[in-house]
Structures are given as C-alpha cells and as structure tokens.
C-alpha positions as CSV (number, residue, x, y, z in Angstrom):
1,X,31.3,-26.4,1.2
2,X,28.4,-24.6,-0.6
3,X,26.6,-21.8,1.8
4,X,22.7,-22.2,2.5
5,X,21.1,-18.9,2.1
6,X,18.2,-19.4,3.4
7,X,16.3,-22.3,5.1
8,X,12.7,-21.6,4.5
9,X,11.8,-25.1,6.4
10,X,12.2,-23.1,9.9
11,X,10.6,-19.8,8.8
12,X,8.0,-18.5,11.3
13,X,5.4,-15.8,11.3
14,X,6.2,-13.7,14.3
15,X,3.2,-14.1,16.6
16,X,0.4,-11.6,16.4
17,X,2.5,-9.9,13.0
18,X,-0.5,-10.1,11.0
19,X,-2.8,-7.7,14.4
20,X,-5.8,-9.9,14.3
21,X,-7.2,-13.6,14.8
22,X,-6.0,-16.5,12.0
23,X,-9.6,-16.5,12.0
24,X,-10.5,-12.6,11.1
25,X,-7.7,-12.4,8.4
26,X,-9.5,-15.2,6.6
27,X,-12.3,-14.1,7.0
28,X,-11.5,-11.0,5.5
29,X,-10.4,-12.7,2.6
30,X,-13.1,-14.4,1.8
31,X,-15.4,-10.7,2.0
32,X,-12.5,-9.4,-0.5
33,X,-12.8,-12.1,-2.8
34,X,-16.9,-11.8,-3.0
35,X,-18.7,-9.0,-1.6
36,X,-15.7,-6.5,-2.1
37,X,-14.1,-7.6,-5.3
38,X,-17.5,-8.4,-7.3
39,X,-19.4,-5.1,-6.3
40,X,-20.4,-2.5,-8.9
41,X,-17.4,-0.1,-9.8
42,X,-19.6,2.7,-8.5
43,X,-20.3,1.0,-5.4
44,X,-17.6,3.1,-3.6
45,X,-19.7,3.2,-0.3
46,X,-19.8,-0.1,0.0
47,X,-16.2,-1.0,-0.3
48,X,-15.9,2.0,2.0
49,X,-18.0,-0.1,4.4
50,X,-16.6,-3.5,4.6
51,X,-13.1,-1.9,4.9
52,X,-14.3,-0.1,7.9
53,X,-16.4,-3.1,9.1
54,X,-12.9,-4.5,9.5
55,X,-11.0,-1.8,10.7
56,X,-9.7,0.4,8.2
57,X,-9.8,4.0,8.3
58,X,-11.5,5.4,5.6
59,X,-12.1,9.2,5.1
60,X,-14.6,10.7,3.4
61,X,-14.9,10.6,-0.6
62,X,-12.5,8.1,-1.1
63,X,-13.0,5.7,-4.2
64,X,-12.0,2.5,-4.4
65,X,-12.2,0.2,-7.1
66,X,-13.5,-3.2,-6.7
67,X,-10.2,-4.9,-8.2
68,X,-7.9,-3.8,-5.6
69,X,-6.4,-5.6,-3.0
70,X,-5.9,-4.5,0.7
71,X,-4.0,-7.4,2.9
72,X,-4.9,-6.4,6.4
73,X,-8.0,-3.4,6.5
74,X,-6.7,-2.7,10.4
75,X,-3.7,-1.3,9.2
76,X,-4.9,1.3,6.8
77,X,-5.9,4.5,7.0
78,X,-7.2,7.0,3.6
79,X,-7.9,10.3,3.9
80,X,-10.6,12.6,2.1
81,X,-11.2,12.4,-2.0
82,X,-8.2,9.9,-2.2
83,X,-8.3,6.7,-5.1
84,X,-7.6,3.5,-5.2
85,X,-7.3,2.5,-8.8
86,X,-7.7,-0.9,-10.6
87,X,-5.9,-3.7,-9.6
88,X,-3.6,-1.8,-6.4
89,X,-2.2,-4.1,-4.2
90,X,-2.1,-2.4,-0.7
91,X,0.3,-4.7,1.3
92,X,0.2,-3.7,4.4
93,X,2.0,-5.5,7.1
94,X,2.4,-2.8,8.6
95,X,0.8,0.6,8.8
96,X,-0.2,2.7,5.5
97,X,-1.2,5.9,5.8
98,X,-2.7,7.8,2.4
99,X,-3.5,11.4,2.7
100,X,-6.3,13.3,1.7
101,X,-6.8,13.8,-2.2
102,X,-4.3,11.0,-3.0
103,X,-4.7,9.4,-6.1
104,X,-3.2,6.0,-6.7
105,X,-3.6,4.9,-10.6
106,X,-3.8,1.2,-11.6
107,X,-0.9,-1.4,-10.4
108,X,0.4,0.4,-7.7
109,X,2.2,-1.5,-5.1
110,X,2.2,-0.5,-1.6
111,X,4.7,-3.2,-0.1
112,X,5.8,-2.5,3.6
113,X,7.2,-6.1,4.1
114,X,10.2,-7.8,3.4
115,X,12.7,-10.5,4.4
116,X,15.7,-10.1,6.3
117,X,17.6,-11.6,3.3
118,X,20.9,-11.5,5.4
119,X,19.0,-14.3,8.1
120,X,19.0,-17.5,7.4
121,X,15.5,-18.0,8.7
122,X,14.2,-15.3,6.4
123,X,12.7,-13.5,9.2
124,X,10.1,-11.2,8.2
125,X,9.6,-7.6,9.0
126,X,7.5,-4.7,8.6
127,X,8.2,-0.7,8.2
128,X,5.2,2.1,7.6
129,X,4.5,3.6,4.4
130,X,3.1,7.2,4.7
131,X,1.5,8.8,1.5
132,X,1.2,12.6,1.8
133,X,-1.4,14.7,0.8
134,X,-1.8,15.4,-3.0
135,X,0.5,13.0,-4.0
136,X,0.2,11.3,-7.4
137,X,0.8,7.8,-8.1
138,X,0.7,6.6,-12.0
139,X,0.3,3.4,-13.5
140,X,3.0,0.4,-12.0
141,X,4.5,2.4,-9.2
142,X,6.0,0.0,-6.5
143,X,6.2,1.8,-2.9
144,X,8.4,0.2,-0.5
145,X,9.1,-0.6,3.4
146,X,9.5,2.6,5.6
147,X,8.6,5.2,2.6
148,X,7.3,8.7,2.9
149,X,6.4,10.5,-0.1
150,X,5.9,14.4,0.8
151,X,2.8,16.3,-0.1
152,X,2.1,17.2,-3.6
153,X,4.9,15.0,-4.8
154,X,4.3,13.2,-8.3
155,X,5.9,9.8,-9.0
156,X,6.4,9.0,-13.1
157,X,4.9,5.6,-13.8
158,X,7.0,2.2,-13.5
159,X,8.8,3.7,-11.3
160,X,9.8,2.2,-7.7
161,X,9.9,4.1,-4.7
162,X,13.0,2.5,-2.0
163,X,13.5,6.0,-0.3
164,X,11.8,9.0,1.3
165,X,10.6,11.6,-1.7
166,X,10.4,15.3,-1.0
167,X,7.5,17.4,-1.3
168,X,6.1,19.4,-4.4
169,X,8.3,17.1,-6.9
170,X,8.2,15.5,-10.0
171,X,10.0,12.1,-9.4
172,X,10.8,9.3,-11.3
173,X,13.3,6.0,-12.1
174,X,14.3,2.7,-10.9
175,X,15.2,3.9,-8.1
176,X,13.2,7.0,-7.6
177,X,14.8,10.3,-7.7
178,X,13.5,13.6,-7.8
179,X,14.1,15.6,-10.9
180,X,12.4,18.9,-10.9
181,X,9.8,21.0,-8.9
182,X,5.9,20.4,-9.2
183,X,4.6,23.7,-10.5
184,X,1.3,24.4,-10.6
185,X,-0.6,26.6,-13.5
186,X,-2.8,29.2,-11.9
C-alpha cells in the first residue's frame, strides 16, 4: 500500500490566521500592487503611510523600497533608520519585529509560516521572527519561523537562517552558524 503524505483536498486556513477581514487582506493587496509598488523609489513616506494606514508599525526613518512585499501590514512592526531593500518578501503570518537601524539588502526572505509536514492535512502554522537592532541582512538571506537574530549580528548573503543567532556576530551558511565576533573599527 503506498502512503499519502499529504491530502491538500481538506486543507483549511485556520479561522481568523490571517488577523483581519477576507475583505481587508485584499484589499491590501490591491494598494501593494498599485499605490505601494508603483511609487517613486524616494517616496519612503508614502509607503511609510499606507503600511501604517493598515496597521503596521513603522518607526521613524525607515526606507522602504517600492518592490518589496509585506503579506499582512498588522503584523509588522520597523523600528527607527531600518531598510527594506529591493524585492524583500516580508511573510508575515505571524509577527515580525525589525529593530531600529536594521538594514535588510535585496531578496531577503522573512518566512514565519510553514506546514506541519508530518499532518496529513498540512496544517499551517505560524512562529515570530524578531530582528534585533543593528543587524545586517545581505543579498538572498532566507529568515525562518520562530528566529531571533541578536543585535549587531551580520548574516553573509545566501545564507538561511533556521535558528536563533547571537549577538555582535558574523554569521553565515546553509544553515547559519556563527563564525566569529563583529568588531567594530573605532
């Protein structure tokens, strides 16, 4: 008898997983896909704005470019001077928290859902991601469920993120480890 994995016919969105209305989240996306996504690059404000407009959290200083993608604005919150760079895809099922001078290069991948692989219903779940202060993230980093990065922490590009980082260091590789102490010239 061959297994079955998973039986997508009977999946279900738990109710009220997404934290607002059918009708907000679509609306939403259609303000992403037009007003947010074809502003001016320098238009930072404005993004600013319609993230707040539905929710978000949004500290002061914070620049966010017009290609990135935020799921669900309710559960995001950016601290002061922090970037979003090109083409970021902020997944947030559940909570993201970005500190204060974050910066996030192009194609990172903040991804706090995921499917209980072991269910045959594929039952989906959340965990928080939480983004320190000062942290660095380079080109193609993927963040996933239930990560913390500590403050000041650097994560080398391509590299993906399944477990909790310490502060102040240099990490990198598929999975993430940390490899040395940040040190700072003075």
């Amino acid at each position: 008898m061959i297994p079955t994995y998973q039986d997508l016919s009977k999946f279900q969105v738990p109710q009220n997983f997404r934290g607002r209305s059918k009708i907000v989240v679509q609306l939403w996306w259609i303000v992403q896909a037009t007003f947010f996504r074809i502003s001016p690059q320098f238009m930072f404000e404005w993004r600013n704005f319609l993230l707040r407009l539905f929710g978000a959290n949004i500290g002061k200083g914070v620049k966010i470019r017009p290609t990135a993608k935020i799921t669900y604005p309710w559960n995001l919150t950016i601290g002061d001077n922090s970037w979003v760079g090109d083409e970021c895809n902020i997944y947030n099922l559940g909570k993201i928290y970005i500190g204060n001078n974050v910066a996030l290069a192009h194609k990172v991948y903040l991804c706090t859902g995921m499917h209980e692989y072991t269910d045959i219903l594929f039952r989906i779940y959340a965990k928080d991601i939480i983004i320190n202060d000062e942290v660095w993230l380079p080109n193609d980093v993927f963040v996933g469920p239930g990560v913390n990065i500590g403050r000041g922490t650097v994560v080398g590009a391509r590299s993906t993120v399944l477990k909790d980082l310490p502060e102040a260091m240099i990490c990198y590789g598929n999975p993430a480890k940390p490899i040395k102490p940040r040190v700072m010239k003075s």
